[in-house]
C-alpha positions in Angstrom: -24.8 5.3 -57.4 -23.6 5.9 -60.9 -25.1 7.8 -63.7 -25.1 5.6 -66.3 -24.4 8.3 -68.9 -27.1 10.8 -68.1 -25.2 12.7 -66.0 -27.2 12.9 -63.4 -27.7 10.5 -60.1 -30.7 10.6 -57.7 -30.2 10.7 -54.0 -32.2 11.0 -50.7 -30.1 13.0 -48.3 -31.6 16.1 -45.8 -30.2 19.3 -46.4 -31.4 22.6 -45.6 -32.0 25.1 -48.3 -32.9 28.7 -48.4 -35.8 29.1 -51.0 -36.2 32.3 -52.1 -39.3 33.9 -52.6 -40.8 33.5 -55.9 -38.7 30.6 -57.1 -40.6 29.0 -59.8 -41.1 25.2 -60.6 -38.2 23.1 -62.0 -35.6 25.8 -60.8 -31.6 24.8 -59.9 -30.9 26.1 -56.3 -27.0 25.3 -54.8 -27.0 23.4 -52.5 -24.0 24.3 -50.3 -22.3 27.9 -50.9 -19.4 27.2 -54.0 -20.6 23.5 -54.4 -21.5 21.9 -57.9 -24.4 20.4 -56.1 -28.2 21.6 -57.0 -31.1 21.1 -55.3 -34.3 21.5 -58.2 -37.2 22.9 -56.7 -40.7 21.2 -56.8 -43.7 23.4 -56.5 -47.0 22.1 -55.6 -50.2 24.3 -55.7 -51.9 24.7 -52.5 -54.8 22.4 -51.6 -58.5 24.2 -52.5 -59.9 26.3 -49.5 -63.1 24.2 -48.4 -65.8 26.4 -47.1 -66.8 24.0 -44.9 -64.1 24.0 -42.8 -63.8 27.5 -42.7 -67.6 27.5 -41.9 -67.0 25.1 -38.8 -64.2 27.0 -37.3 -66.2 30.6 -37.6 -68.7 28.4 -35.4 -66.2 26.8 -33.0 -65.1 30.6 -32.2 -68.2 32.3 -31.8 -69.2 29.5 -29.7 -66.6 29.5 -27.4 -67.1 33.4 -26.9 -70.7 33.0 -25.9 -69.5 30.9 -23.3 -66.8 33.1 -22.3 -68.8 36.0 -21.9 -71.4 33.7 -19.8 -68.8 32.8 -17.5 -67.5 36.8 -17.5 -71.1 37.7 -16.5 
């Protein structure tokens, strides 16, 4: 792939990377130890906590205890 003059080419390889905590957004990471190659870190927010969920899961667990302490009895 070439740059065309922007200096930059786009690539899909895998790679692993060490993030370190509390890189931000749009941040240059190395990607190999002494290599001219970056890795530019995308961020995404987490997805909203839905109270329903959580709700169904308290109820799934509290559940399965009253039937574990029926079969303990």
């Amino acid at each position: 792939m070439s740059c065309r003059g922007s200096g930059e080419t786009k690539m899909r390889e895998s790679a692993e990377v060490v993030v370190p905590p509390g890189t931000a957004d749009g941040e240059r990471l190395p990607l190999r130890n002494g290599s001219h190659e970056v890795v530019v870190v995308r961020v995404l927010a987490a997805p909203p906590d839905q109270a329903f969920v959580r709700y169904v899961a308290e109820l799934g667990l509290v559940v399965a205890l009253v039937f574990l302490w029926l079969l303990l009895r």
